[in-house]
C-alpha positions in Angstrom: 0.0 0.0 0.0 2.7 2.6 0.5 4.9 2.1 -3.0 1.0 3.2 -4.5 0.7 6.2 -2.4 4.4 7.0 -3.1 2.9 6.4 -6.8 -0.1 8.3 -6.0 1.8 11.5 -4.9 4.2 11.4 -8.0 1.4 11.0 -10.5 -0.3 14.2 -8.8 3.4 15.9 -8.8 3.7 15.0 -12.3 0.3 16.5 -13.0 0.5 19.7 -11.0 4.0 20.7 -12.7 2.6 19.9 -16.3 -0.5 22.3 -15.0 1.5 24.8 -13.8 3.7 25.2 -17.1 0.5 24.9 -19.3 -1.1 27.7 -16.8 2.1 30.1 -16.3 2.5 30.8 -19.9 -0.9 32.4 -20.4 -0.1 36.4 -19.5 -2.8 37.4 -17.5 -3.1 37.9 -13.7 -6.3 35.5 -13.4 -3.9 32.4 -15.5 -1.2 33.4 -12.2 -3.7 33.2 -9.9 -5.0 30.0 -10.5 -1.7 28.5 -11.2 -1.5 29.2 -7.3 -4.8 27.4 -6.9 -3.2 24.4 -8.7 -0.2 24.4 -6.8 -1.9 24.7 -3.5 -4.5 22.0 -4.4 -2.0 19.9 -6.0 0.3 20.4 -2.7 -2.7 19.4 -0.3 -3.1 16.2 -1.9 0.6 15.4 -2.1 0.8 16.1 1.6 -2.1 13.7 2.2 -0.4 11.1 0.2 2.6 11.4 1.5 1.5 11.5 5.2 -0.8 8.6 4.9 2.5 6.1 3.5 4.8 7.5 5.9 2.1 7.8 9.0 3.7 11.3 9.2 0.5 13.1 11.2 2.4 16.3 11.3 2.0 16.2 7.5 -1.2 16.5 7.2 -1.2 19.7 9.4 1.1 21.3 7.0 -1.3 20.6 4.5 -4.1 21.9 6.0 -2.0 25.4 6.3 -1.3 25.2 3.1 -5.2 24.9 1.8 -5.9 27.3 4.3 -3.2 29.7 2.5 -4.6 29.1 -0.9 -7.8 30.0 0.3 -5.7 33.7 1.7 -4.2 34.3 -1.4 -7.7 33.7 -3.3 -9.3 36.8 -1.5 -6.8 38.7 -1.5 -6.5 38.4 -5.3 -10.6 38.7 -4.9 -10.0 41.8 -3.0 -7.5 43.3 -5.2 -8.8 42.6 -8.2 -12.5 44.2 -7.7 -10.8 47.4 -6.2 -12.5 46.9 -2.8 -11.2 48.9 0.3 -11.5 46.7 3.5 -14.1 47.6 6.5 -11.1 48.4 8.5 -9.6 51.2 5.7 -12.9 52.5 5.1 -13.6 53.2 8.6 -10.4 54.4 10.2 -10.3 57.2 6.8 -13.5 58.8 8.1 -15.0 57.9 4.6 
């Protein structure tokens, strides 16, 4: 069972790097920013993999901090993108 998860997490590797190329040579912002996605995703589940054939636990915490930083980056893009001001801007500005 662990040479397939071994397997497992290089076929996902494999697949996330061949993303990644196919996604980072399209120019605009929203092609980078899911390229992040991928690579966060993609990361997640190699964790997983990985701490399931190596009964790593502390793996699987590291990939929860990762998701959890994917999910960061995706509002912030969110944010930036729309041109929003945060709550916290808009009230310490008076406006």
């Amino acid at each position: 069972m662990t040479s397939f998860l071994f397997g497992a997490a290089g076929f996902v590797l494999t697949t996330v790097a061949l993303g990644l190329v196919a996604v980072l040579r399209r120019p605009a912002e929203v092609d980078h920013m899911m390229a992040a996605q991928l690579l966060g995703t993609g990361g997640v589940a190699i964790l997983v993999l990985l701490a399931a054939a190596t009964d790593e636990s502390p793996l699987v915490d590291v990939a929860l901090l990762l998701a959890l930083f994917a999910a960061f980056a995706a509002v912030a893009f969110v944010r930036s993108a729309s041109g929003q001001e945060s709550e916290v801007s808009r009230t310490t500005s008076g406006g």
